[in-house]
C-alpha positions in Angstrom: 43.4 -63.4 -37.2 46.0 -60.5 -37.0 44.2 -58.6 -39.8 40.8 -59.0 -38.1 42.4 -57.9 -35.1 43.8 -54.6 -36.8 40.3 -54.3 -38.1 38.6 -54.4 -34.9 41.2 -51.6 -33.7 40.8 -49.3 -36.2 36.7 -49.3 -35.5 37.3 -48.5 -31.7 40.0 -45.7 -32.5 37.0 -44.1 -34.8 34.4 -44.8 -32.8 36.6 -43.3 -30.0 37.0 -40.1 -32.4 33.3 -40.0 -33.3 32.3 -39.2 -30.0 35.0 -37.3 -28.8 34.1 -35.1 -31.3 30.4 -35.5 -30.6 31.3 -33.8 -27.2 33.3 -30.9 -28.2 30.7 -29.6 -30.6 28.0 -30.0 -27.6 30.2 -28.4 -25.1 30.6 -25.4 -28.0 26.9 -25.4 -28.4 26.2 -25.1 -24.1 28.8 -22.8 -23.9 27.3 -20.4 -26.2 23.9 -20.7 -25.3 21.7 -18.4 -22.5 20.4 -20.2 -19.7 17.0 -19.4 -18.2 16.8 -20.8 -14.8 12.9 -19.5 -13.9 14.6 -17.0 -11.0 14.0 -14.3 -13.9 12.4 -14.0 -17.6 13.9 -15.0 -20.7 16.0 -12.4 -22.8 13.0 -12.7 -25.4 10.0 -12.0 -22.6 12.3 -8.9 -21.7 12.5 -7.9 -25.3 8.7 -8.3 -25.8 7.9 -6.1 -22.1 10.6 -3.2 -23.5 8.5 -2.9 -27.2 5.2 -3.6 -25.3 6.1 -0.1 -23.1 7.4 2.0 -25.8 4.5 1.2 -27.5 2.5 2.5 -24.8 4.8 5.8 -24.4 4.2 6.1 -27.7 0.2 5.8 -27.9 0.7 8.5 -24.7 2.5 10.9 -26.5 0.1 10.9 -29.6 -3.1 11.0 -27.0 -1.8 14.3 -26.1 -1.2 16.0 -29.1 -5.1 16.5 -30.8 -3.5 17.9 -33.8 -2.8 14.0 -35.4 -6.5 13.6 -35.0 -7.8 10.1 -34.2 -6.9 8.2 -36.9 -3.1 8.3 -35.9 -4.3 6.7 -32.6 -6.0 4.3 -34.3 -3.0 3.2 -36.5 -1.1 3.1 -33.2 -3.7 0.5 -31.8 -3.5 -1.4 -35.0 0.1 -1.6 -34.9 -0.1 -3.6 -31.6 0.7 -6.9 -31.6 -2.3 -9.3 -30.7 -0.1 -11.5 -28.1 2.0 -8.6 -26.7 -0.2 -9.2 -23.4 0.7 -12.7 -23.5 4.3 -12.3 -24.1 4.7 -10.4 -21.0 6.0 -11.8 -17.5 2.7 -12.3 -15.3 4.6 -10.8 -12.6 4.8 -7.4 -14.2 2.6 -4.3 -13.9 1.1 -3.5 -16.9 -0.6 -0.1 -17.4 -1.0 2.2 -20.1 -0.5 5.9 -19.3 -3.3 7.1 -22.1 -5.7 6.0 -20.1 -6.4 5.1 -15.9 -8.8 7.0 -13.9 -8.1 11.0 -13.3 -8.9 12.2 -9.3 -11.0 15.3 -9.3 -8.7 17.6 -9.5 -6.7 16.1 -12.5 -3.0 16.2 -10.7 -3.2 11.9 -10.1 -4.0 9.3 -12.6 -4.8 6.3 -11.0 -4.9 2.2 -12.2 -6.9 -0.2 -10.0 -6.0 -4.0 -9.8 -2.8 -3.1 -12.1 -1.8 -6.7 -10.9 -3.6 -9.2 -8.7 -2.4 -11.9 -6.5 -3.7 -15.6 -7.8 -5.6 -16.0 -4.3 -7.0 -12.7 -3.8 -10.7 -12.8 -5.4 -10.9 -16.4 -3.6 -9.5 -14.9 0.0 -12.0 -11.6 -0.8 -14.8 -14.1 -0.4 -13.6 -16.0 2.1 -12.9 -13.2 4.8 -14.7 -10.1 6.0 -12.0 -7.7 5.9 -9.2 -6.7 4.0 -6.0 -4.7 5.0 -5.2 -1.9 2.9 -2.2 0.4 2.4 0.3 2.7 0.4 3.4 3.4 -0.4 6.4 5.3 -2.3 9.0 2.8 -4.0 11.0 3.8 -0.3 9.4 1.9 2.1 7.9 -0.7 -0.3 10.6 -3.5 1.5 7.7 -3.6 4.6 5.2 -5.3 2.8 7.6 -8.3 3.3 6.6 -8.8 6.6 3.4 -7.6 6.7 2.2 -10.2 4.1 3.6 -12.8 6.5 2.3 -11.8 9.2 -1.4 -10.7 7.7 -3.5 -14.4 5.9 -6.2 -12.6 4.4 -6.2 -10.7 1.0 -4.1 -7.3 0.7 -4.8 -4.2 -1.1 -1.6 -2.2 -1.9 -1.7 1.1 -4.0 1.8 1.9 -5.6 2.9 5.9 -5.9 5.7 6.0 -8.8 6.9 9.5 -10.2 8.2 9.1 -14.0 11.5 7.1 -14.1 10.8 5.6 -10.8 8.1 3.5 -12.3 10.3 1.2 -13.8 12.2 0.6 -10.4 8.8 -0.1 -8.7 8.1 -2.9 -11.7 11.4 -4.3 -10.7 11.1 -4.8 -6.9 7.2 -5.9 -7.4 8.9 -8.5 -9.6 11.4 -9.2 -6.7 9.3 -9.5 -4.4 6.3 -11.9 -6.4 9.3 -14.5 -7.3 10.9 -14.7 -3.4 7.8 -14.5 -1.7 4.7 -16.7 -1.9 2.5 -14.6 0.1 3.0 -11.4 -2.3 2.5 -13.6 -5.1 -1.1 -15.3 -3.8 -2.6 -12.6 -1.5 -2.1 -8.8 -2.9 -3.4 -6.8 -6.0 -1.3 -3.8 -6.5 -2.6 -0.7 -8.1 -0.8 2.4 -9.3 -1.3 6.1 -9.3 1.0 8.5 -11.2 0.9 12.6 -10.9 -0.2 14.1 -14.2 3.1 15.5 -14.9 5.4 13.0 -14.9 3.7 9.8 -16.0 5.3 6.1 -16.3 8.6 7.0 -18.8 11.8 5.1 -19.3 14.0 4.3 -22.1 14.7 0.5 -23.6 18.1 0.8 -22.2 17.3 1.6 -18.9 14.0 -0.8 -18.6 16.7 -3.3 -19.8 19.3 -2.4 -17.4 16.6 -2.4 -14.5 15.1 -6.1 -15.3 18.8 -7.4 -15.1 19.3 -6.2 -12.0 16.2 -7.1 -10.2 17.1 -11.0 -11.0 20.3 -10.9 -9.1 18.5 -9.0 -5.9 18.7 -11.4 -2.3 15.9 -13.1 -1.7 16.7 -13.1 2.1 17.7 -9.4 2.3 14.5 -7.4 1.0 15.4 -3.9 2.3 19.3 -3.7 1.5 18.3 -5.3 -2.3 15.6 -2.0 -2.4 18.8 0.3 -1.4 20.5 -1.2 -4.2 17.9 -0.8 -6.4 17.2 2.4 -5.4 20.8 3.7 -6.2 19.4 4.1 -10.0 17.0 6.7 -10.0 18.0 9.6 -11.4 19.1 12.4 -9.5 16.2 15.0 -11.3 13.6 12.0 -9.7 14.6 12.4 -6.4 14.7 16.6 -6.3 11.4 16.6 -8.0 10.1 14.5 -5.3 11.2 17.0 -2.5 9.5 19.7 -4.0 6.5 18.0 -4.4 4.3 16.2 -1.6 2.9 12.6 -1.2 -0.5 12.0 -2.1 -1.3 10.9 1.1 -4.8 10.2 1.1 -5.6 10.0 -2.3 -3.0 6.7 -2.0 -5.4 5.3 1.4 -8.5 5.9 -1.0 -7.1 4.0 -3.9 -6.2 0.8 -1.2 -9.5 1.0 0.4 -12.0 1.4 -2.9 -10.3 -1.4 -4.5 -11.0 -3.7 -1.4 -14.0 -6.3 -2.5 -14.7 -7.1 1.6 -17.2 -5.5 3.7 -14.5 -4.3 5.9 -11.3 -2.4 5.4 -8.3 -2.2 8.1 -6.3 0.5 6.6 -3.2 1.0 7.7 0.7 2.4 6.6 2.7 -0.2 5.2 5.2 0.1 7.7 2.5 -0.8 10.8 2.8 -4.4 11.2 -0.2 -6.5 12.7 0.2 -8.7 15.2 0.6 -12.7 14.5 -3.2 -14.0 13.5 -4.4 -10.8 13.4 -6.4 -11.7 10.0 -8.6 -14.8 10.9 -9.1 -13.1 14.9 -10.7 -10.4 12.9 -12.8 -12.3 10.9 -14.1 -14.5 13.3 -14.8 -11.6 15.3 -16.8 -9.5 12.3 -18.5 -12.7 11.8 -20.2 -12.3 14.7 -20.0 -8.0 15.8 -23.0 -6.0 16.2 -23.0 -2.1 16.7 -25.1 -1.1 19.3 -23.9 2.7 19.4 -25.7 5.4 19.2 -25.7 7.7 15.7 -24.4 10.5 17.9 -21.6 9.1 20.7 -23.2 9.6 24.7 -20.0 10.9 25.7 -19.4 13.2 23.2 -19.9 17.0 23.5 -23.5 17.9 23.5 -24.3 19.6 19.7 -25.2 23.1 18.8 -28.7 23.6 17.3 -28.6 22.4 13.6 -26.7 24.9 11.6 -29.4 24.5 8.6 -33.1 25.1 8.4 -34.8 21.0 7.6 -36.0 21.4 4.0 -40.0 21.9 4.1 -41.9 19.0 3.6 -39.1 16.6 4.1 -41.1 14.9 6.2 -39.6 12.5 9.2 -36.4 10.5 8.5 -35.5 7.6 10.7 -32.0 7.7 12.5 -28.8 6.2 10.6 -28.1 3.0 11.8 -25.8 2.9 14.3 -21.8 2.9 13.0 -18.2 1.4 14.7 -14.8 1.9 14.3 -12.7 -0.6 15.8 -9.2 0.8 16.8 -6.2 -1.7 16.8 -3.7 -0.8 19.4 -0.2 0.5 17.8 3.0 0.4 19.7 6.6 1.3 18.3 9.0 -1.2 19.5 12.8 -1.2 19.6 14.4 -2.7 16.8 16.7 -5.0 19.1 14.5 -6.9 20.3 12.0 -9.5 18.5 7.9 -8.9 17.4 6.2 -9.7 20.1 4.2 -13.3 19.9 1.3 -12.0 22.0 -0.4 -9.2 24.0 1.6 -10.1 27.2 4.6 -10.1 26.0 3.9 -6.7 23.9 3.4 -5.5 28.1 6.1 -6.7 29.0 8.5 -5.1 26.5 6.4 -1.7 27.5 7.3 -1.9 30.8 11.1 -2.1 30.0 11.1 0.7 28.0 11.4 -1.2 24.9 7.8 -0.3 23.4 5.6 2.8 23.6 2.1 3.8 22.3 2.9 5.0 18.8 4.0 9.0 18.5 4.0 8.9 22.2 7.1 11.4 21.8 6.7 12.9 18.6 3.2 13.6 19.0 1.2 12.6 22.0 -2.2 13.6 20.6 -1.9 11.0 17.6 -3.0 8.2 19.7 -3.8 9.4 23.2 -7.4 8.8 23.3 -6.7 5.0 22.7 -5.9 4.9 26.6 -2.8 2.6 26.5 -2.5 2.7 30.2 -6.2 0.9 30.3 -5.5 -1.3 27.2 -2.7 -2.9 29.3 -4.5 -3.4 32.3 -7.1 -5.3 30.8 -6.3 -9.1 31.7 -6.9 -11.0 28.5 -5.5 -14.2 28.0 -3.5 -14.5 24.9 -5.5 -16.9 23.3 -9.0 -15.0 24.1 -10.8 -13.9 21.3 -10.7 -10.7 20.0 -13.5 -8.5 21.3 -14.5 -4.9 22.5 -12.2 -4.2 25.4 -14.0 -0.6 26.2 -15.6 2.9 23.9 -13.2 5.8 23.2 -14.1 8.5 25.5 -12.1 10.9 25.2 -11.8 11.5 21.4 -10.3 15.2 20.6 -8.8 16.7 17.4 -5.7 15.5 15.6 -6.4 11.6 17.0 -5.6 9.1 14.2 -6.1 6.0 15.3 -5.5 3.0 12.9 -8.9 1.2 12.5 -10.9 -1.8 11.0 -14.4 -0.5 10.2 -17.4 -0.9 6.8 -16.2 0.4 3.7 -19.2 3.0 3.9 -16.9 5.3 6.3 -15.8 9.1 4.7 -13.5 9.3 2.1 -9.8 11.0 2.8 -10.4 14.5 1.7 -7.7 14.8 -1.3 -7.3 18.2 -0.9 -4.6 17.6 1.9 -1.1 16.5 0.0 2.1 16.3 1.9 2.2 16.2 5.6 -0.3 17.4 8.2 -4.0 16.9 8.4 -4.0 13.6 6.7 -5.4 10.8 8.1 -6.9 12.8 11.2 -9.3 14.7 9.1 -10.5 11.5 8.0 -10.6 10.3 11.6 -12.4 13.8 12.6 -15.4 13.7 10.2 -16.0 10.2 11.2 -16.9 11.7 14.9 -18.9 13.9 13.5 -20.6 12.0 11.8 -21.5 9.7 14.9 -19.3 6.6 14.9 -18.2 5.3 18.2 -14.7 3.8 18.3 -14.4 0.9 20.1 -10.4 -0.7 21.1 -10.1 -4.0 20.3 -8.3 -6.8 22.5 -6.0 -8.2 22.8 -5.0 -8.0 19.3 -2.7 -5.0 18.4 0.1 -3.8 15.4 3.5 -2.4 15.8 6.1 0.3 14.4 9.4 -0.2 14.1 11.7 1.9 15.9 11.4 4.2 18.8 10.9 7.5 17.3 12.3 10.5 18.6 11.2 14.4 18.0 13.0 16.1 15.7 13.0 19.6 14.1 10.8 19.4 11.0 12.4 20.3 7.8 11.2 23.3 6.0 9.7 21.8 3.3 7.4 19.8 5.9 6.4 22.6 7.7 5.3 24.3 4.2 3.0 21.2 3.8 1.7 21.7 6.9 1.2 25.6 6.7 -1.0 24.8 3.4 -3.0 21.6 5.0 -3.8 24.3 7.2 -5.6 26.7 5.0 -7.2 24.1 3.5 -8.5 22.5 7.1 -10.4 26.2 7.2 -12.5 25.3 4.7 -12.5 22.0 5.4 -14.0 22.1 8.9 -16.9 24.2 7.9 -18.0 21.9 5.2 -18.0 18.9 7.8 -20.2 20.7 10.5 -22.8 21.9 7.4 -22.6 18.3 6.2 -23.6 16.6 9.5 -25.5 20.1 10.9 -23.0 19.2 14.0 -19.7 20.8 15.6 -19.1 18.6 18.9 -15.6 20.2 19.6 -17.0 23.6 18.7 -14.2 23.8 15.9 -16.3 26.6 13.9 -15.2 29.2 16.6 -12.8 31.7 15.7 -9.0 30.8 16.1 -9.8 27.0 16.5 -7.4 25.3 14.2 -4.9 23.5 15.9 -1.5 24.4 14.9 0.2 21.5 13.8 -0.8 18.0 12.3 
């Protein structure tokens, strides 16, 4: 019995061995192992995106230099690998930089629906209108809550200058894996200026994905700060010498829109709390019954133009609205406002103002705030036509929901200064009533103040100005009207 005993010992004190050490080779194994925890891609996806990009540097480089001939670029496709599309993350921005869409001038290439939101086609059918906008990599931490605020489909358009591409990849990344509503509702598209095109090295790319998976979910615009601390000092003087692309950025966001409507906006105006399905409901139902040519307007000059012979008669236009969303700015300490009363109530403490009311009265004055918040809607009325601008003069800009069919932004204005009000200016021309909606409205953060312009704005401003010239001329030839008489010598308003 003793030696069965001893027996039985000796198998537990092996056994015992056995899986003690089971357990140190597993906890070597774990130890040495890379954990992926979904929050951010695997070390081989990040590999695959870094030879995926050079590859496309590469094929750039070799498009520009006609000397290799074709075949060279041919090789280069060849050389691709098959799945390289599939290895990459879906929430990265794929583009190739031999080949996007040139603007007329050649100085912007341009990539529309770089990267689309899962929802997007399905909400493009499912509502009338779509809000559009544009931005630098700066202020690209206020699509946060403009996505939550806003339930229809988004159209964002993404301006990136060379190494900064790879730091707007990063916080698009960021912000598709915190938030749901980036992730389902917006297609992003990019433009680029011709001379410094998407460029990064390996190490850097690398450097930059790391980082972005460690950025605070719950802090969106201090993780864009730290994000922003690697561009390169050359990025960020080039940018101060050059200007923003202003409106050839609010074309990209509005042609890529697949509604019937468009409410374009900066990505720093916030809409108001249901603003989205309000609109809709309302579009469902709106019918323009103004005029081609406003009553209230100016009466027009003779036609500038003799009518072609044998043109024969030509029915009017049909009849074509704008409909202008109130835009206050409102003091960061206090919170958005749930409703049109309460917005009235914070303006008559001082805490919100019509938007530019200091910096630039003109920019919204013909909105009439004063009637806006008069009118005694209930906050749960539906939005509707509240009254007709009647007032309209030069250099207003509201921000407006209206058909897709409206004027383009004239590119030739870059920088600051005769922008969006251009736009805005032809539109009169052209006939289209604006209407204010209630009691819907959007909002600015941050009472703004005037300040001295720095020089390099008031260059912008000087050129815009040449160029308005030429550019008010064309409009009155183009419509054969000039309602504010802007043709006259000396008419061109001195700042934008």
């Amino acid at each position: 019995m003793s030696q069965v005993g001893c027996r039985l010992r000796n198998l537990g004190l092996l056994w015992v061995f056995v899986l003690t050490c089971s357990n140190i080779l597993l906890t070597v194994r774990l130890l040495g192992s890379t954990p992926d925890c979904g929050t951010a891609p695997g070390l081989a996806k990040a590999k695959a995106r870094v030879a995926h990009l050079q590859h496309l540097q590469q094929q750039a480089r070799r498009a520009d230099q006609p000397e290799h001939g074709g075949q060279q670029a041919e090789d280069a496709l060849d050389q691709q690998s098959p799945n390289a599309e599939d290895d990459l993350d879906p929430d990265t921005i794929s583009v190739d930089p031999a080949l996007g869409r040139w603007d007329s001038r050649r100085v912007l290439k341009m990539f529309d629906l770089a990267l689309v939101g899962a929802q997007y086609a399905q909400l493009s059918a499912e509502y009338k209108v779509t809000l559009a906008t544009q931005t630098s990599l700066e202020r690209l931490h206020s699509l946060v809550q403009v996505v939550h605020h806003w339930t229809g489909p988004l159209s964002v358009a993404l301006y990136a200058a060379g190494d900064e591409w790879a730091l707007v990849q990063a916080y698009v990344r960021y912000l598709r894996r915190c938030y749901a509503p980036v992730r389902e509702r917006v297609a992003f598209h990019a433009a680029f200026p011709a001379d410094r095109l998407p460029e990064s090295s390996p190490d850097q790319l690398m450097e930059i994905l790391g980082s972005e998976a460690h950025l605070d979910c719950f802090r969106p615009e201090p993780s864009l700060k730290e994000l922003m601390r690697q561009r390169s000092p050359e990025s960020i003087r080039w940018r101060m010498r050059h200007g923003y692309p202003q409106n050839h950025m609010r074309n990209l966001a509005r042609k890529a829109c697949q509604t019937e409507y468009v409410f374009l906006v900066d990505v720093d105006v916030v809409p108001s709390m249901g603003l989205a399905q309000g609109l809709n409901d309302f579009l469902q139902k709106a019918k323009c019954t103004a005029p081609s040519v406003a009553p209230d307007a100016p009466k027009a000059p003779p036609p500038m133009l003799p009518k072609t012979r044998g043109a024969g008669h030509r029915p009017p236009p049909p009849p074509q609205c704008a409909y202008v969303i109130p835009t206050y700015e409102l003091d960061e300490r206090v919170r958005f406002p749930r409703n049109k009363s309460d917005l009235v109530r914070l303006a008559g403490k001082g805490l919100a103002r019509p938007f530019h009311h200091k910096v630039f009265i003109y920019n919204q004055y013909a909105t009439n705030f004063t009637r806006w918040q008069s009118e005694g809607d209930a906050d749960n009325a539906a939005v509707h036509v509240a009254y007709n601008v009647t007032n309209f003069e030069f250099l207003y800009e509201p921000f407006y929901v209206a058909r897709d069919t409206m004027p383009p932004h004239d590119e030739r204005f870059m920088g600051y200064g005769y922008t969006r009000n251009t736009q805005v200016y032809e539109m009169f021309v052209a006939g289209v009533q604006f209407q204010v909606l209630s009691p819907t409205f959007s909002v600015h953060w941050g009472l703004q103040s005037k300040q001295a312009r720095p020089a390099w704005r008031e260059l912008q401003n000087n050129e815009n100005r040449r160029h308005f010239d030429v550019f008010k001329r064309e409009v009155a030839v183009r419509y054969r009207r000039d309602p504010l008489s802007m043709v006259q010598p000396n008419r061109t308003p001195g700042k934008a």
